[in-house]
C-alpha positions as a printed Julia matrix, in Angstrom:
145×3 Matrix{Float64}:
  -5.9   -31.17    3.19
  -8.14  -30.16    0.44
  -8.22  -32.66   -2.39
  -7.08  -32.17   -5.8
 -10.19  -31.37   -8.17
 -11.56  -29.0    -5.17
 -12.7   -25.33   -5.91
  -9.63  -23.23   -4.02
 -11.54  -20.91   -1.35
 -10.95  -17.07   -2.27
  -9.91  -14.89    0.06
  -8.54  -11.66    0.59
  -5.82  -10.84    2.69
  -2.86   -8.03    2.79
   0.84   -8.95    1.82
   3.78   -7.93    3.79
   3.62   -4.63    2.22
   0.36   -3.64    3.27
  -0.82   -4.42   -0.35
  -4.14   -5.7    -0.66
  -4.21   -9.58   -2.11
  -6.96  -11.6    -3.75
  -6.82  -14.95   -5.18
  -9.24  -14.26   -7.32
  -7.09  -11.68   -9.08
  -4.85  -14.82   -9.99
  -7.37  -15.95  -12.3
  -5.78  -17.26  -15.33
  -2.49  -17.88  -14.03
  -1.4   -21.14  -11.78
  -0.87  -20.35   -8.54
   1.62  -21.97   -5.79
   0.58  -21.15   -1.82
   2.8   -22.36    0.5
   2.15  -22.01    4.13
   5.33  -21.92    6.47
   5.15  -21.87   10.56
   7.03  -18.99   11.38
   8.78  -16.24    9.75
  12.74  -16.25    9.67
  13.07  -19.77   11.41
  15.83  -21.85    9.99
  13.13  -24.56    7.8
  10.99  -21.84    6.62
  13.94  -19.55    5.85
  15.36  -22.29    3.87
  11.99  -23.0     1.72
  11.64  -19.77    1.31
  15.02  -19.07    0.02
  14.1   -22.32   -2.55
  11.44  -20.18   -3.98
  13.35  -17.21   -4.44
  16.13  -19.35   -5.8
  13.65  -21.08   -8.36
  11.15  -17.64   -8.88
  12.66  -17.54  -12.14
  11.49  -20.66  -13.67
   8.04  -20.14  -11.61
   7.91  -16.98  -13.65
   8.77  -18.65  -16.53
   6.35  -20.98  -16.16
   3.45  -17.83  -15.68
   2.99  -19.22  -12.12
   2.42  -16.89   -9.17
   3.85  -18.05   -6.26
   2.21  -17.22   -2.54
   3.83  -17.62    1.29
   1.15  -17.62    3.93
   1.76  -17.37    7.41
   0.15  -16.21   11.07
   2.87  -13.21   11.55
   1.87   -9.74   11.22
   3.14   -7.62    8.67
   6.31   -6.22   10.52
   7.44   -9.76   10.85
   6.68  -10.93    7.14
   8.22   -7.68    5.91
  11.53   -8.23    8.07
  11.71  -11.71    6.43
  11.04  -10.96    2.81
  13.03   -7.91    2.88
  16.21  -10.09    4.78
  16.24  -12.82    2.22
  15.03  -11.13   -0.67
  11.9   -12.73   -1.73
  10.48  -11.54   -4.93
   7.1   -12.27   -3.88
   4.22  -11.74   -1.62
   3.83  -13.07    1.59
   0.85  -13.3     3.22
  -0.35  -11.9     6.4
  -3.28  -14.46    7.91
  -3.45  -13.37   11.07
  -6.7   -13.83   11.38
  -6.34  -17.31   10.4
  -8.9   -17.5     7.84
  -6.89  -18.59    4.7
  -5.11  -21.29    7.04
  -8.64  -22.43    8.42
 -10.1   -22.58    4.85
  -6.69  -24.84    3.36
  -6.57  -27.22    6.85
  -2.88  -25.09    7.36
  -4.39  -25.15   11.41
  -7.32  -27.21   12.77
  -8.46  -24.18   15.09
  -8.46  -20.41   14.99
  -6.49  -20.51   18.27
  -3.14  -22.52   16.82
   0.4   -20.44   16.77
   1.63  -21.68   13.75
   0.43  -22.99   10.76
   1.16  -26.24    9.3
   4.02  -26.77    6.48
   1.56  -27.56    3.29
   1.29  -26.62   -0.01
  -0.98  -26.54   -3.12
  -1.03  -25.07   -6.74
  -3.76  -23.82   -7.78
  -4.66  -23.95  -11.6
  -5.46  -21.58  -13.85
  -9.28  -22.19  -13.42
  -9.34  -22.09   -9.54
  -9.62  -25.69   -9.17
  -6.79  -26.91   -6.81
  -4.27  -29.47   -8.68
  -1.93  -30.47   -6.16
  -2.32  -30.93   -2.48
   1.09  -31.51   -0.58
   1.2   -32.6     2.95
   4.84  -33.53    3.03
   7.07  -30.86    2.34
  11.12  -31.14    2.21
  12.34  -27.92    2.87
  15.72  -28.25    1.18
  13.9   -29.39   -1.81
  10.31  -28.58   -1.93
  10.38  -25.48   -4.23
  13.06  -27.44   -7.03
  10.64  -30.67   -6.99
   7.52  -28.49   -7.37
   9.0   -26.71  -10.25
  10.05  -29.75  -11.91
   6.62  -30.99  -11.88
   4.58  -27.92  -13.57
């Protein structure tokens, strides 16, 4: 995991619309990016639905909230558009967001690990969590912002 105090690495990736995402465009605002194994499997369908549930007080809260996973687009856009999720997730299938945040150890893994991290306002990551409940994960986070 990347520690807390780190410079988050940029990158640029497309959403599961095809739309073209930067982190660096999130400048100003916090930022939560949560990386999930697999689209529309029951854990990461259930933390996902948390942060659709909770988007609302994210929003409130002026914090952008992120999924990143290995599936294409067709996949991510099948899951977001299923459950409803009011924001972006991100296509890596190149695996260079997941190498850059330790979500894999090699460009060759399937999946990518079940981490998160908020980002602050400045770039500078805040949080770094390796152990994720995914019945709970997107309430607690909240809670603490």
């Amino acid at each position: 995991m990347l520690k807390e105090g780190t410079q988050a690495p940029d990158f640029t990736v497309t959403d599961h619309n095809g739309n073209t995402v930067r982190l660096a465009d999130y400048r100003g605002r916090r930022v939560v990016l949560w990386f999930y194994p697999k689209a529309d499997t029951p854990g990461c369908t259930l933390e996902g639905q948390g942060f659709r549930d909770n988007y609302h007080r994210f929003k409130a809260k002026d914090t952008a909230v992120l999924g990143v996973s290995l599936d294409d687009e067709a996949a991510n856009k099948a899951f977001a558009e299923k459950y409803a999720f009011p924001f972006p997730l991100l296509c890596d299938v190149d695996r260079k967001i997941a190498l850059a945040y330790h979500a894999v150890t090699g460009p060759d893994d399937a999946y990518a690990r079940r981490i998160s991290y908020v980002i602050g306002e400045d770039g500078v990551i805040q949080e770094s969590i390796e152990k994720v409940d995914t019945q709970t994960h997107s309430r607690d986070l909240c809670s603490r912002l």
